[in-house]
N, C-alpha and C positions, 0 to 999 in steps of 0.2 A: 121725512123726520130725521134730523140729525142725528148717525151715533154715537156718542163720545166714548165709548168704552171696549176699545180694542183690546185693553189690557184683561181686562176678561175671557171677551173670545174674541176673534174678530170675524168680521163677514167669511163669506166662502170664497175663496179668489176665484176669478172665471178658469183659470186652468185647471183647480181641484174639483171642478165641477164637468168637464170636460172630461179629465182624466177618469172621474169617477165613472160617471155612465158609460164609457169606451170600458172599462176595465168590467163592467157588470157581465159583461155579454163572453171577456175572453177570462178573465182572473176567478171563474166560480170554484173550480175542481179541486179536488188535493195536490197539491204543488210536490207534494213527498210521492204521488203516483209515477211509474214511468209509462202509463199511452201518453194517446197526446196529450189529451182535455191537462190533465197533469204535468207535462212538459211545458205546454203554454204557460197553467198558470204559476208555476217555476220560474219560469223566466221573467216576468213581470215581476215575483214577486226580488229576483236577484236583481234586478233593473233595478229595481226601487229602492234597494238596499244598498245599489254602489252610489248613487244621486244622494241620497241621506248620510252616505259616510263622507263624501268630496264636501258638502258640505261643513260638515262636523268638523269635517279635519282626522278624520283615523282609519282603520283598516276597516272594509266593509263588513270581512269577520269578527271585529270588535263590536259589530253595530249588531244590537237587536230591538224590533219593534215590542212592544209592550199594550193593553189593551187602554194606556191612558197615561199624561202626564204623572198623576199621583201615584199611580202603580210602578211606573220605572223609577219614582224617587224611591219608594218605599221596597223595592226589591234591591237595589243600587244600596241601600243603607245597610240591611239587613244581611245581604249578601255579602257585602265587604266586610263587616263585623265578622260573619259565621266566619268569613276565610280567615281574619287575623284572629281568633280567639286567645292564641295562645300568647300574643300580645298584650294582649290588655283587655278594659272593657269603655275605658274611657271616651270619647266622643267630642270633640269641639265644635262649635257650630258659632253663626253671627245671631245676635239677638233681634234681627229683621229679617230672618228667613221665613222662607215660604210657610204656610201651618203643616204641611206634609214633610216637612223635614225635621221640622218639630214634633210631630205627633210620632214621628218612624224613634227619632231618637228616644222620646220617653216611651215609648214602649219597648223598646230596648235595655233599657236602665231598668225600666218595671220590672222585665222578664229574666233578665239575669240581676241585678244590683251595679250593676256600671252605672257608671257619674257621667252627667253632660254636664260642660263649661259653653258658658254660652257669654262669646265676644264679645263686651259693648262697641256704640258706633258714635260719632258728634252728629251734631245736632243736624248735618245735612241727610245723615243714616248709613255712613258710609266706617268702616270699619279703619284702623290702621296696623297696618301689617306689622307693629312692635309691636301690639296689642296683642294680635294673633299667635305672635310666637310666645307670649307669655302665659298662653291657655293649652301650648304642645308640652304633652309628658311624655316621661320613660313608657307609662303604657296607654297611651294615646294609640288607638285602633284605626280612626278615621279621623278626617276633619272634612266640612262640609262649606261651602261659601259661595251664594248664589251668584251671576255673573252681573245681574242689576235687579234693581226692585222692582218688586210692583207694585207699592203701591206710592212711593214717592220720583222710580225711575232712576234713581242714586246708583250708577255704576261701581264695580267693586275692585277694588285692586287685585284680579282675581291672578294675574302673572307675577305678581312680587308673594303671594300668599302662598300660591302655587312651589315658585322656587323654595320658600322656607319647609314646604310639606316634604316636598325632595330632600330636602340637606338631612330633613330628619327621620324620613324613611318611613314618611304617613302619607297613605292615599287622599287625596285631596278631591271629593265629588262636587261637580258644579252644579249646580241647579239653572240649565239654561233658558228657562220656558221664554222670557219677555226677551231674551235680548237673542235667539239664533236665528230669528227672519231678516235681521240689520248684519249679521256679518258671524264668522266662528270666533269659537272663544281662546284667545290667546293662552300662551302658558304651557305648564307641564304638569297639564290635568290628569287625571288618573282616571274618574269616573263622571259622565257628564248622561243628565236627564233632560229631555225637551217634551214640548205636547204640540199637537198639529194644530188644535185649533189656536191657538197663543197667534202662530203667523196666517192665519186664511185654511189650513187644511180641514178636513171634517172632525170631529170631535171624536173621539173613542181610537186615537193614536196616541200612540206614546212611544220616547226613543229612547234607548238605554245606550251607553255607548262605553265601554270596558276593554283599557288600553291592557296588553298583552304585558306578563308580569306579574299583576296585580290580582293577589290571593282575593281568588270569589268562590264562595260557597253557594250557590242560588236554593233560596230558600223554597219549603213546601217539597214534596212526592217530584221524585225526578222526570223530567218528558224529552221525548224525543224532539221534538220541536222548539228554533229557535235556540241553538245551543245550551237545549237546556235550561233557560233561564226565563224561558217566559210559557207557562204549558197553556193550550189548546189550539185549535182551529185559526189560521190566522185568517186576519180580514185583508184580505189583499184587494177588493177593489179602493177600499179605505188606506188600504198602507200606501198604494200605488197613487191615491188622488192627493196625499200628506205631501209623498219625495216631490212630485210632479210642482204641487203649489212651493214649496221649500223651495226649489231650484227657480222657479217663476220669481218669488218675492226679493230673493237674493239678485237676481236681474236686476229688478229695478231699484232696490236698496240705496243705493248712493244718491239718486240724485231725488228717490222721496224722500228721503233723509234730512239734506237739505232744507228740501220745499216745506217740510213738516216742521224741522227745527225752527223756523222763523214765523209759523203760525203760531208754535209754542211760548216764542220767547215775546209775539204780542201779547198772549193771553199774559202773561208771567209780569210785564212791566203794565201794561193796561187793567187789573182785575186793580192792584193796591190803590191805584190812584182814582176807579170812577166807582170803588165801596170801600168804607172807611172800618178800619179797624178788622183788619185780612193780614192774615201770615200766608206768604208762599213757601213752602217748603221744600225739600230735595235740595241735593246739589246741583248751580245754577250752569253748571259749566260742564262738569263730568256725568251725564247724565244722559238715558234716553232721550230722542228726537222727537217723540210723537207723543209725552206724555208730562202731565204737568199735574203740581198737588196743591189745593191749598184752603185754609179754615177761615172761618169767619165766626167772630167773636158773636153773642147773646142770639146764636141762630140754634134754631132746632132742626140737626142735620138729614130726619126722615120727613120733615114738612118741607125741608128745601129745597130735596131732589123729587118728591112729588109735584111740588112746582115747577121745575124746570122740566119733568116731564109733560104736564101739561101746556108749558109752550114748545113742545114737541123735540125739548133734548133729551137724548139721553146718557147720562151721568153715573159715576160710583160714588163709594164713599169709604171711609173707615174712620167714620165717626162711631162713638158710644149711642147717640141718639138713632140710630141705624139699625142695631143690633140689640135681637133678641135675647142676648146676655146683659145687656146693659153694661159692657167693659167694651173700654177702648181699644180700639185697635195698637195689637201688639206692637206695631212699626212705630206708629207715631208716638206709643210712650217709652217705646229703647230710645228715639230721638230727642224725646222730652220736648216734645213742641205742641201747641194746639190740636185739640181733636173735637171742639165742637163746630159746630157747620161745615163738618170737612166735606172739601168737591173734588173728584179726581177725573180727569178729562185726559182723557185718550186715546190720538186721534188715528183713526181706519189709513191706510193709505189710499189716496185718490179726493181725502177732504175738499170738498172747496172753502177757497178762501172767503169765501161768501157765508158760509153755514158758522164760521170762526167769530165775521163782524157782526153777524146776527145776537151769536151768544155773548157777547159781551155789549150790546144794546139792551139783551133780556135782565142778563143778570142782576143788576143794579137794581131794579125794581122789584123783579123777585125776593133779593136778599132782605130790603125794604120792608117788602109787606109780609117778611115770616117776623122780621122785627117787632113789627107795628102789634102783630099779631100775641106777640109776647110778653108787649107794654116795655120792648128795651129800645125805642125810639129816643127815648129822652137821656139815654145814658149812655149814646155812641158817640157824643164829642167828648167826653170826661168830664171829669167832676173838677169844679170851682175850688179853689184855693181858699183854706181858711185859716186865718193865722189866731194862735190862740197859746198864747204863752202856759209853759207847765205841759201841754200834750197830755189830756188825760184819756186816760184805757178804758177800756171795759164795755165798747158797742161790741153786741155780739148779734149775728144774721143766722137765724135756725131754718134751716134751707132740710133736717129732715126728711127723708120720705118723699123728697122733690128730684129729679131730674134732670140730667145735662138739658139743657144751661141756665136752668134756673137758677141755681147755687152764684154762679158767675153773675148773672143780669142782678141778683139782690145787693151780691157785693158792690158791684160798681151806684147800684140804687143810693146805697147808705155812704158810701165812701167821700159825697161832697159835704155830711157829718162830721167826718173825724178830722181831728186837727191833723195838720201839720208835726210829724214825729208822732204821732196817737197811733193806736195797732187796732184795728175789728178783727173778730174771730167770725169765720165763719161754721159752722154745724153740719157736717153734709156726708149720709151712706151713700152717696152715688162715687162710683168709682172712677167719673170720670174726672173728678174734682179735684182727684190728687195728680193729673195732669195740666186741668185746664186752670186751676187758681195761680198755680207758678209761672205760667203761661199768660196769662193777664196781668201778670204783677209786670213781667218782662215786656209786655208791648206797651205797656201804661207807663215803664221809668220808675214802677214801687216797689218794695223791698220784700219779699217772701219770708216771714222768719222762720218759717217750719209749722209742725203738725206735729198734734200729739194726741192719744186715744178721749174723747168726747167726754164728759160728765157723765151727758145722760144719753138715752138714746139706744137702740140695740147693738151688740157688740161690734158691729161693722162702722160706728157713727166714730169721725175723725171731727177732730177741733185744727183749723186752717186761720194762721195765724199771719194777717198781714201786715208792713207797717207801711204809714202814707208819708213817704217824702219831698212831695211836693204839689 
């Protein structure tokens, strides 16, 4: 069965696997003991520690393991704040960060009153570094800017962002989870977070990496352990099977990279052309190798990936239709691009080329019959031209109480109605509707004119006002 979703976790590489069970038998003992059992697993545990920092790029006393990626964001946050308090309380961040960097920051601002500015990005989701420096203030504490996405793979301009964090005398922490098994993060980072399972390592590692200089407070009852910054028992056959797989994937990096890149950029030219009415998203050029985004209009994004599970892929998403909030995903509405039948494929290293042609044989049909299923077969070539002098107003679609992509499939239902220069409103509390109507205006060539609070309806219900120009 195909996995498409490395950007989640990915497999376990055969050397973390290797390394693990080798390590079970010598890395058990307290590493802070001096007999042996202790010495041994000391040394393992500083092995692992120098392999994870030549990676990273820093000293390996800069480097501390953490009990998971989310926990070295969220100590990395919290810590550089307690250190610079007397700075400020302020916080910058990109509006497509990870939700751990997000959730670290407002709970921050919760707990003291400090302000988060949060960068927008264009429509690839990628941030631009005049942007960034227009969100540094006088008491600006930290800024934050992941090194690529996950969930569109839009690499960040993390060395120009970086530079401006220096001129201005703000630590700059990277969020490196998706992008440090393909290579280290360039620039003059200050504070950099990773997770082992992101490249092949076991789950429940996490790296914290804090360049020398840089005011850190480590949050929580101080511990002797891990300079302080991360308290209990470390898992060292885990840390040790993490550096082991890290130094393995970095091997062979370059030239999966590659071989992965040109599976990607099939899927990416081959998905638009053999299903009609698909946005690819992400930037096409600066971007992860192994990972590609992309939505599909009048689809129900949790019946999509149940199908393509059932022909044995498997897929993500950050679609609304997905999520037990029923809101869109954060990324794709800082982008402002489509979010219903969103598919996110991500490809393991070692893909075959073969599991790639498969899915793009499947897909097509799949997409098809969640269509069919939805009754928006008949409205994914577009609606007929009606010429009708004067354009009169007043079709309105009460989509109510209905659900990504209903809202969307009525619009396009009604819209071979309305004249030419005529406006429909549509009616709709789904929230994903103030992403995906402007989003279908733009791949249709029609004019969005805005939204304004409903008639009628509960206080969530927005009036979505389109005009047909052609």
């Amino acid at each position: 069965m195909p996995y498409f979703d490395a950007a989640s976790s990915a497999p376990l590489h055969p050397v973390a696997r290797q390394a693990l069970q080798a390590s079970l038998d010598e890395g058990w003992a307290d590493p802070a003991r001096l007999y042996r059992e202790g010495r041994r697993a000391g040394l393992l545990l500083d092995a692992a520690r120098e392999a994870a920092a030549e990676a990273v790029g820093c000293r390996p006393d800069e480097l501390v393991f953490t009990p998971s990626g989310t926990y070295a964001v969220h100590s990395g946050v919290a810590g550089a704040l307690s250190g610079r308090r007397r700075v400020g309380l302020h916080v910058a961040v990109s509006a497509v960060e990870h939700s751990s960097v997000l959730h670290a920051a407002e709970a921050h601002a919760r707990a003291t009153g400090g302000a988060v500015s949060e960068v927008p990005v264009d429509r690839y989701g990628a941030v631009a570094p005049a942007a960034y420096a227009q969100a540094l203030r006088a008491d600006t504490a930290l800024a934050c800017l992941q090194s690529a996405n996950h969930e569109v793979g839009t690499e960040q301009p993390v060395a120009e962002v970086a530079e401006l964090c220096r001129s201005r005398g703000v630590p700059l922490l990277v969020d490196a989870a998706q992008s440090l098994g393909w290579g280290p993060v360039e620039g003059a980072w200050s504070l950099l977070a990773a997770s082992a399972h992101k490249w092949g390592g076991p789950a429940g590692v996490g790296l914290l990496a804090v360049r020398k200089g840089v005011r850190f407070a480590p949050p929580g009852p101080a511990d002797e352990r891990e300079s302080g910054r991360t308290p209990g028992f470390e898992n060292i056959p885990a840390i040790v099977a993490a550096a082991a797989s890290l130094r393995a994937v970095r091997a062979e990096a370059a030239a999966e990279a590659v071989r992965l890149r040109a599976l990607v950029d099939r899927i990416r030219a081959r998905v638009p052309e053999l299903v009609p009415e698909v946005e690819v998203v992400g930037d096409p050029v600066r971007r992860l190798p192994h990972l590609v985004t992309f939505s599909c209009l009048y689809v129900d994004g949790e019946a999509l990936l149940h199908e393509l599970d059932r022909a044995d892929f498997s897929v993500s998403s950050g679609s609304s239709c997905t999520s037990s909030t029923l809101t869109p995903s954060h990324v794709l509405r800082a982008m402002g691009v489509l979010s219903e039948g969103n598919v996110r494929v991500s490809l393991p290293p070692g893909t075959p080329e073969a599991d790639v042609d498969r899915f793009l044989e499947v897909l097509p049909g799949v997409v098809a019959g969640v269509r069919e299923r939805l009754g928006a077969t008949a409205v994914a070539s577009g609606p007929v031209a009606v010429e009708v002098p004067g354009a009169a107003e007043g079709l309105v679609v009460d989509a109510l109480g209905r659900r990504c992509p209903i809202p969307v499939i009525e619009l396009a239902k009604i819209f071979g109605e309305v004249p030419v220069g005529g406006t429909v409103t549509v009616l709709s509390d789904d929230a994903a509707a103030r992403l995906d109507i402007p989003a279908w205006c733009g791949m249709r060539g029609q004019e969005y004119v805005g939204e304004r609070p409903a008639d009628h309806g509960d206080a969530g219900a927005v009036a979505y006002v389109v005009r047909r120009l052609s």
